[in-house]
N, C-alpha and C positions, 0 to 999 in steps of 0.2 A: 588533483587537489580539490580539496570540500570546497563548497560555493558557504564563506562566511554572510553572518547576517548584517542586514543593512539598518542603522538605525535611524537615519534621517535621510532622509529623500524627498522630492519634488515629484509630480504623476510624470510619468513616461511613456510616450506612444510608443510604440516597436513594432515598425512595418515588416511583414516577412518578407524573404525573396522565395520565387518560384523553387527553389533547392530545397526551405525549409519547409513550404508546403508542401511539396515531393515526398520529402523525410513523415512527415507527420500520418501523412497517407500510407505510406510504406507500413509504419508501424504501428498503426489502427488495424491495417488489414491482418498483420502477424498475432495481434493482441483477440482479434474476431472469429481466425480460426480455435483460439483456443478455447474462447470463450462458446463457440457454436458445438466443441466438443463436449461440456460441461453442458450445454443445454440441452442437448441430446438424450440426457439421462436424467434430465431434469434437475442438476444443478443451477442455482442460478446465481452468478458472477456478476462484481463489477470488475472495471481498471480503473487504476487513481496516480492521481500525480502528473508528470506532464506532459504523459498521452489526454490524459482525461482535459485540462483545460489547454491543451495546444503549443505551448511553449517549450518543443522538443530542441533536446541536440543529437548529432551522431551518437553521445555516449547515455542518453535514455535508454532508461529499461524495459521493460515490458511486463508488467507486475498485476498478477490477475489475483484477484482476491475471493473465498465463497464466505460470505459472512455467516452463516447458519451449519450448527456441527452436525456432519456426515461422516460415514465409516471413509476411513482410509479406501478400501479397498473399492467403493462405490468412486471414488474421486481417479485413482490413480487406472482404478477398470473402464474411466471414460476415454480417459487417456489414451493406453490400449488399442483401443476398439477405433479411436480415429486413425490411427498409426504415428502416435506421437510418444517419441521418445522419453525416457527420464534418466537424465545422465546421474542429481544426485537426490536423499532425501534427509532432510534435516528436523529435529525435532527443536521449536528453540521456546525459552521462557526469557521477555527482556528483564526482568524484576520480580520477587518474590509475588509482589500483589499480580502482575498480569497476568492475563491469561497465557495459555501455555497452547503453541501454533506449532504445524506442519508443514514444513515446507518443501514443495518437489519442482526442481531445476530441471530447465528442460535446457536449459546452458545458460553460457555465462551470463545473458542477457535478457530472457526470459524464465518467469519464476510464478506457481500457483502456490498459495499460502491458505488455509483454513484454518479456525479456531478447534482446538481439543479438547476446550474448558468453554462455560461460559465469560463472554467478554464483557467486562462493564458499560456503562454507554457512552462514558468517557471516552473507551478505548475502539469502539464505535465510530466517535466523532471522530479521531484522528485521521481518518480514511476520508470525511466531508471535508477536514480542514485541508488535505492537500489536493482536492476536486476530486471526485468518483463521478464515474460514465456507466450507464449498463450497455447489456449488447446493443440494444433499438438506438439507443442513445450515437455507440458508431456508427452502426449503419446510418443512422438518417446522417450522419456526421455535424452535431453537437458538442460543442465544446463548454466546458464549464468552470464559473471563477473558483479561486483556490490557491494557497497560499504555497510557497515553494521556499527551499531551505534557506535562501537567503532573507527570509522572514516578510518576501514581497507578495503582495496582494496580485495577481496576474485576474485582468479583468477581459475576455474575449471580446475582441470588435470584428469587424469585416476584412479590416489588413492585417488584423493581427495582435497585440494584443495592448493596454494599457496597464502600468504597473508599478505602484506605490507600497512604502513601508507599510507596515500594521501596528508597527508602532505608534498610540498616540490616537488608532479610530479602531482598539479591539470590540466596542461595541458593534460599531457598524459592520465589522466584519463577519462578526459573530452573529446578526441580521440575518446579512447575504448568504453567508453558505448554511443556514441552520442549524446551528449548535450554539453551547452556551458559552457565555462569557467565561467562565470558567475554564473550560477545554481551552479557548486560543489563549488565556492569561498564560495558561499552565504550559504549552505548544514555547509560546514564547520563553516563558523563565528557562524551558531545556534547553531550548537550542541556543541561545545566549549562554548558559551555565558550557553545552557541549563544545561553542566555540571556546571559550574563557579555559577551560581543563581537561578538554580532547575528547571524548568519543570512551567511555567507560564500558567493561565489557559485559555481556550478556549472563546471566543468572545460571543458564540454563543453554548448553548449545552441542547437541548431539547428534553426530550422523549415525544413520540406520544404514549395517550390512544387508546385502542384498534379502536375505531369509528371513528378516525381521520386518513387521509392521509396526505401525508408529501406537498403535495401544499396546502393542505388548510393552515396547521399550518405554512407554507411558506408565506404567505398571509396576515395572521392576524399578525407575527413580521413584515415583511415591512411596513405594515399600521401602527406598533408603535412604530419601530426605525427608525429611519431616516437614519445609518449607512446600513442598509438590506439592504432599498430602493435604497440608490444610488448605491448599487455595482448590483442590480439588474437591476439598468439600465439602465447599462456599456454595459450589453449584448445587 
């Protein structure tokens, strides 16, 4: 079940138990090899969301991201070279205006995403709003604030973490992790509209057969939406 947003809330400490920081560590370490494969070739990755500020469950992802556009085949040939699998690969645009992403699953719970368009910095920011880590960042093991689907501010302490709505302090939120007021205004109204009328589907959501690369199959949708084409180019 989705984790709905919270609109009024009290601060809450949240001490962990030794299990969840077990957990957290577990999959830092899963999140570093992939990330030390991509650095290898001199990608450079973050991880975001609640590896990146700490607030894992068993059913966290592992969600690596290259913010800077790279050929497919330089991403998926790091891959490769370390001996890591790719079970699928997905082309996806969430909206006409977004940028249009790669995505290669390495299963159901680890997942490398890159932009294939230029990204606005709006769409930039959304990655600081739900906390990004870079590799040094796990290794030295740094946790960082960042806001999570139930629209809570998750602040890291020493046990663990403190964690209040965002409703009602988007300025100050918008301070802390670096982005504009604009970005968390805009964070919010979605995920409020998302709880309110479900989860609407993507623009754009295409798996690649094994023989194809994600520019080709980039290529032949431009050539036959005309939505593709113009946001491609924007760039």
């Amino acid at each position: 079940m989705a984790k709905k947003p919270i609109i009024y809330s009290e601060r809450l400490e949240v001490v962990y138990s030794a299990d969840r920081w077990r957990l957290l560590s577990e999959l830092r370490s899963r999140a570093i090899e992939i990330m030390e494969a991509l650095e290898r070739t001199h990608l450079f990755s973050i991880t975001h969301g609640s590896i990146a500020r700490g607030d894992v469950s068993p059913r966290s992802d592992i969600d690596v991201f290259i913010p800077q556009i790279f050929s497919s085949f330089t991403v998926e040939n790091a891959l490769r070279m370390a001996g890591i699998s790719i079970s699928r690969r997905i082309l996806v645009q969430a909206t006409p205006t977004y940028s249009i992403k790669g995505y290669i699953e390495i299963d159901e719970r680890r997942c490398i995403s890159f932009p294939l368009s230029r990204m606005r910095e709006v769409e930039r920011d959304f990655y600081k709003f739900g906390g990004e880590a870079t590799l040094e960042m796990l290794r030295s093991k740094v946790r960082v604030p960042g806001v999570d689907k139930r629209l809570m501010l998750i602040e890291p302490t020493e046990k663990g973490h403190v964690e209040s709505s965002i409703i009602g302090q988007e300025e100050r939120v918008a301070k802390l992790l670096g982005i504009s007021v604009d970005t968390v205004l805009d964070r919010v109204r979605t995920l409020l509209r998302r709880d309110k009328v479900g989860r609407t589907g993507l623009f754009v959501e295409r798996e690649l057969a094994p023989e194809e690369s994600f520019e080709s199959v980039l290529k032949r949708l431009a050539d036959a939406n005309p939505a593709v084409r113009r946001r491609l180019r924007e760039d």
